[in-house]
N, C-alpha and C positions, 0 to 999 in steps of 0.2 A: 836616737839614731834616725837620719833623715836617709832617703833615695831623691833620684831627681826624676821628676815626673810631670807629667802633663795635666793641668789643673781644667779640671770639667765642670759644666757651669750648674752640672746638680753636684755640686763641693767631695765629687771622686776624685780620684787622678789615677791616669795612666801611664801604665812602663810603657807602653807604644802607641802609636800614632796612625791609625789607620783607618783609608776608606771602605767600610763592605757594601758587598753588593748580596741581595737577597731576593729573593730564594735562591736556591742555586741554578743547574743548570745551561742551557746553551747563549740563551742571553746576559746571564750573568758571566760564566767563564768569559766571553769575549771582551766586552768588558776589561777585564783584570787582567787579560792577555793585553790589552791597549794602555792602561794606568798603571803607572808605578806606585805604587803601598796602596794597591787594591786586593780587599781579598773578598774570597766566597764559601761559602759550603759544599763541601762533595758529597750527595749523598738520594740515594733512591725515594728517600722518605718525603713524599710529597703532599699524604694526605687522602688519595685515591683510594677508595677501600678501606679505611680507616673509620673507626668509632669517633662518634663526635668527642670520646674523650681521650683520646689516643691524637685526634685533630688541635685541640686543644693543647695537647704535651707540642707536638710538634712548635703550634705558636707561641709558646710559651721560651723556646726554643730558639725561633729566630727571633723575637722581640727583646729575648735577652742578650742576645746575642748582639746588639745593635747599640742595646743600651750598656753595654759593657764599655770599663773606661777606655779601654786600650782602643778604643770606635770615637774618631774625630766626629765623621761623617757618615749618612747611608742614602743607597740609593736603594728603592724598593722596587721589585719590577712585576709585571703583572703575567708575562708569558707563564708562571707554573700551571700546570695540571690541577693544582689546588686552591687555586684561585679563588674560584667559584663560591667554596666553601664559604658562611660565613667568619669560621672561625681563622682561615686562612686570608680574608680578602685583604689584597693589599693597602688602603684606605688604611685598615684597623690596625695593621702591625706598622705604620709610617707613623698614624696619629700617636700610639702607647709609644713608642722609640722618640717621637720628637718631646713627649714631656719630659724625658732629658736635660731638653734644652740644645740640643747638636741639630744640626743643617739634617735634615731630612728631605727626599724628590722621590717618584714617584714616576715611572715610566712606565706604559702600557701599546701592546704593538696594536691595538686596535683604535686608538685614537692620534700613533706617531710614527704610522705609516707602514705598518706590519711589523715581521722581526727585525728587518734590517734598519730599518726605520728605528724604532726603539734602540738596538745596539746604538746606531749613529747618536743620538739624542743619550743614552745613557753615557758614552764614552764621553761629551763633551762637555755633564755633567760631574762625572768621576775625575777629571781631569781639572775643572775648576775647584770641587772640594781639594782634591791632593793637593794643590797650590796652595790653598789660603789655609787650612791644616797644617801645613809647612812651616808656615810663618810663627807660630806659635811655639815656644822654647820651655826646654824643661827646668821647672821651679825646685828647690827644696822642698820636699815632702816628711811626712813622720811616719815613721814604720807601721803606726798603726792604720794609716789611708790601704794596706795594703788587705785583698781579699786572696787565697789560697787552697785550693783541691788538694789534694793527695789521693794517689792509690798505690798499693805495693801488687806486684806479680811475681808469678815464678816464682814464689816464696821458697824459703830454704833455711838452714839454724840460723846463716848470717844475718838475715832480714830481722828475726822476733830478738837476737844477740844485739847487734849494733846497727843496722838500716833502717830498721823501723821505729827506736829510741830516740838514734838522732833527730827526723823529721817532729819525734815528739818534744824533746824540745825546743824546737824551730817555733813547732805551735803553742808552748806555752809561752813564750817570748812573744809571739805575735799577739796573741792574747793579752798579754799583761800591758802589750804596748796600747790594746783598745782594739786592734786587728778584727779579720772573719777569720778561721782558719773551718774547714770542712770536710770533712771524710766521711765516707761511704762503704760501699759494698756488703748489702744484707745479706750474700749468703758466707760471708765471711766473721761473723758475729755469732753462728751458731757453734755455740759450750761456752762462751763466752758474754752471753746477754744479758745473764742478769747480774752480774760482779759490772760491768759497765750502764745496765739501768741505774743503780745505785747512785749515778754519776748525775744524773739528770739534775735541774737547776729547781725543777719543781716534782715530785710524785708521777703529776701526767704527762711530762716529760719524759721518764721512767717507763710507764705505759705504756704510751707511742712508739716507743725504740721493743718492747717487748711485742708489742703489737705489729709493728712490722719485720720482726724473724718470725711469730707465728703465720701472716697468712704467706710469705714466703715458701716455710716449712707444708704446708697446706696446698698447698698447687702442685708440690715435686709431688708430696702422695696421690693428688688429685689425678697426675700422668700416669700413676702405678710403678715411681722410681722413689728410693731412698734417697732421698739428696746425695748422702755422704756415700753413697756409689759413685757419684761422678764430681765430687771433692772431696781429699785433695784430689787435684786433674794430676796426668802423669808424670809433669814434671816435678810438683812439687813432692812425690813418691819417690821421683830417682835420686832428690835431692836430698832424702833421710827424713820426711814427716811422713807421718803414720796415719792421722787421723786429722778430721777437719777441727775438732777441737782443738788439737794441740795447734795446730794450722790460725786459729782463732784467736787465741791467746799469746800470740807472736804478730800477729796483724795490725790487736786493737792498742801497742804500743806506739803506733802513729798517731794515736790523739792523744797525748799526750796526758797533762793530770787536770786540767782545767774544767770547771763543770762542764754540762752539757745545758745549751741555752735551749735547742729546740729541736724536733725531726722534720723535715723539707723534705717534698715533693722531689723526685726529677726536675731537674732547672727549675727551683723554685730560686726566689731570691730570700734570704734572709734577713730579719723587719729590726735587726737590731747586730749589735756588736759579741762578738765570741767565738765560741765551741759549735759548731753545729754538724750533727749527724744526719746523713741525705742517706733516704732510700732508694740505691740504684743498683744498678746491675754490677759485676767487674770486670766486665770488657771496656780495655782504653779506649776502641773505638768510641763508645758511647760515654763513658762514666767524665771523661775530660771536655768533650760541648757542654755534658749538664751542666759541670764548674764552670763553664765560661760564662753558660747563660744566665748561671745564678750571681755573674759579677767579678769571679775570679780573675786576677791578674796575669796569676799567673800559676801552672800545674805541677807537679812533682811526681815524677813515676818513680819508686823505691824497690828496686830488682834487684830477685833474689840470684839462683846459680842456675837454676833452668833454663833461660829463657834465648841461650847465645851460641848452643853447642855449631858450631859450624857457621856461623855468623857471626855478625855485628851487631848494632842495634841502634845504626843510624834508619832513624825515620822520624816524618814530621809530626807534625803535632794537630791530631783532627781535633782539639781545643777552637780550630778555625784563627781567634784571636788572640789568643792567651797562647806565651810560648813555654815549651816543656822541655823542664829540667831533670834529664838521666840524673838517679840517684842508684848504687849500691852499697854495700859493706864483704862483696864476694869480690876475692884475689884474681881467684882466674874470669867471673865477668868482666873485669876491669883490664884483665891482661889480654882477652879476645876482642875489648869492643874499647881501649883505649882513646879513640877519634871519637867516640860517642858517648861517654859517660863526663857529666858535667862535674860530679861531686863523689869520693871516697870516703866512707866513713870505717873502712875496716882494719883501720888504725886501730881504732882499740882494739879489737880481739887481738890483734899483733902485740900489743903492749906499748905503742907508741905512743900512745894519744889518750886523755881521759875521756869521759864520755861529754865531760861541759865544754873540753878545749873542740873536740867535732861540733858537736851543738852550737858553738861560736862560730866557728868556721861556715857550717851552712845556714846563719843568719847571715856571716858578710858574702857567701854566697848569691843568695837571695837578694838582698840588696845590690850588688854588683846589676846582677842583670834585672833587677827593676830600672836601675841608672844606665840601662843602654845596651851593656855588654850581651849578643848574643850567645846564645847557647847552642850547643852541638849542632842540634835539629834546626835551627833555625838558618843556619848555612849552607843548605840545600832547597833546590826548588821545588823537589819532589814531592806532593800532597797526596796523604792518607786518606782514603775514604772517611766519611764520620756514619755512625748511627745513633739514628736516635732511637732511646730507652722507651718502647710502646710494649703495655701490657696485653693488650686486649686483644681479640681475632681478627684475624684480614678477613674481609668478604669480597 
């Protein structure tokens, strides 16, 4: 099974083709408001008042973010508030992004003539990458070039029945093809962590995933809150689950049967091919940059029946570069937020569809929009804030 994508010269390929600008910001927005297939980060998190390890997640964040394949090009600017930092200075996230091998610049308003200065100077560099980025055509690729986030929300029966099966195997498929496939959310694992440590590829792999639902569990105590007071959250309550275990065990159906290669950091990248479980949060704001900046192509949200009553669920993708694809297996989400949901899986519970003929269907899903086709969210200009997943205190 091939997609058509964009061949990067550290041997990725990307579904998209795009300039970013970093860090976010006023010099960066302007920018992207001047370039066509420029994008940036929206986001508070600069680094100010930040733990040098919390600074670190940040740059770990936009340098992955840069080195993501669906990233022709980057321009680095120096106007953030975080600057200063070392773990933020722009020098150090241009040098890590250009081992790549991608066009890397580097614009500062104190050497290019202040802010305006710098904007002029960056737009005329965004505008050259966008060009010669351009020229470049997309190749046949093999399914397994491809890397993959996933998160489910709003959980409900339909999601652990048929939404969250499907995506599972999406990911064994991905897998078997040599893929990344990755999923997250640790506090969505708890009743359900040690039937999936078992899954580990080694023992300490096992560990690691057990190790991080306990210091999770360990912090909500440490507040003086039982976690599973505040999950499930209230949607998944009006939706008929009861408890976060049962909540848990409906979830971890999105990773499908594949072992488990390894557990990763927030925006960590992943040093090898597989299964891999990431310690983050499950807020989409945050949990889809980490995938981006760990490499992902592209994202998958798996919505449950909560998440639409009186709405839609058009909105963009704070992935920043990586575009996201609405998934459900719920009738009536699908029947209030029809302009927005990319993929149905709730053909089977209807009786229509097996669960390998859906499973089929959202691999040629996937593939479609690797080969170009955008997705709901993508046909709007409208941009999501993103956050990034920082543990530690603000001072």
């Amino acid at each position: 099974m091939n997609f058509l994508g964009y061949a990067r010269p550290d041997g990725s390929a990307g579904i998209r083709n795009y300039v970013l600008v970093i860090p976010g910001g006023f010099v960066a927005s302007k920018i992207c408001d001047s370039v066509v297939g420029a994008k940036t980060i929206y986001t508070a998190d600069h680094g100010s008042g930040r733990t040098k390890n919390d600074r670190e997640t940040i740059a770990r964040v936009l340098t992955g973010l840069g080195r993501n394949p669906n990233v022709g090009a980057v321009v680095v600017h120096a106007a953030s508030p975080g600057a200063g930092y070392p773990e933020l200075a722009p020098e150090r996230l241009a040098e890590e992004i250009a081992q790549s091998g991608k066009p890397v610049a580097v614009v500062d308003p104190a050497k290019d003539g202040g802010t305006f200065g710098a904007i002029e100077k960056g737009i005329k560099i965004a505008r050259r990458f966008s060009y010669e980025i351009s020229q470049q055509r997309r190749v046949p690729c093999d399914f397994g070039r491809l890397a993959i986030g996933v998160k489910c929300g709003y959980s409900d029966p339909t999601s652990g029945l048929a939404g969250n099966p499907a995506v599972g195997y999406l990911y064994d498929r991905l897998v078997e093809a040599g893929g990344v496939a990755m999923f997250g959310e640790t506090t969505e694992l708890i009743g359900a962590e040690h039937s999936l440590a078992l899954r580990g590829r080694t023992e300490e792999v096992g560990r690691q995933l057990l190790k991080a639902v306990e210091v999770i569990e360990n912090l909500a105590k440490a507040s003086g809150q039982d976690i599973r007071s505040v999950n499930p959250v209230p949607s998944n309550i009006a939706a008929g689950i009861t408890t976060l275990e049962e909540k848990s065990l409906g979830a971890v159906h999105k990773a499908g049967t594949a072992p488990i290669e390894g557990v990763l950091k927030y925006a960590e990248r992943p040093t090898g091919r597989g299964l891999y479980f990431v310690d983050n949060w499950m807020g989409h704001l945050s949990i889809f940059l980490g995938y981006a900046a760990a490499g992902a192509q592209l994202v998958v949200f798996q919505l449950g029946g909560g998440g639409t009553p009186g709405r839609t669920i058009l909105e963009s993708t704070p992935a920043v570069v990586a575009p996201l694809l609405w998934a459900t297996a719920n009738p009536i989400t699908l029947a209030r937020s029809e302009d927005g949901v990319d993929y149905y899986s709730g053909t089977v519970i209807e009786g229509r569809e097996t669960p390998e003929q859906v499973g089929e269907r959202l691999v040629k899903t996937v593939l479609d929009t690797a080969s170009g086709t955008r997705t709901r969210s993508e046909t709007l200009n409208y941009v999501d804030p993103a956050q990034v997943y920082t543990r530690e205190p603000v001072f």
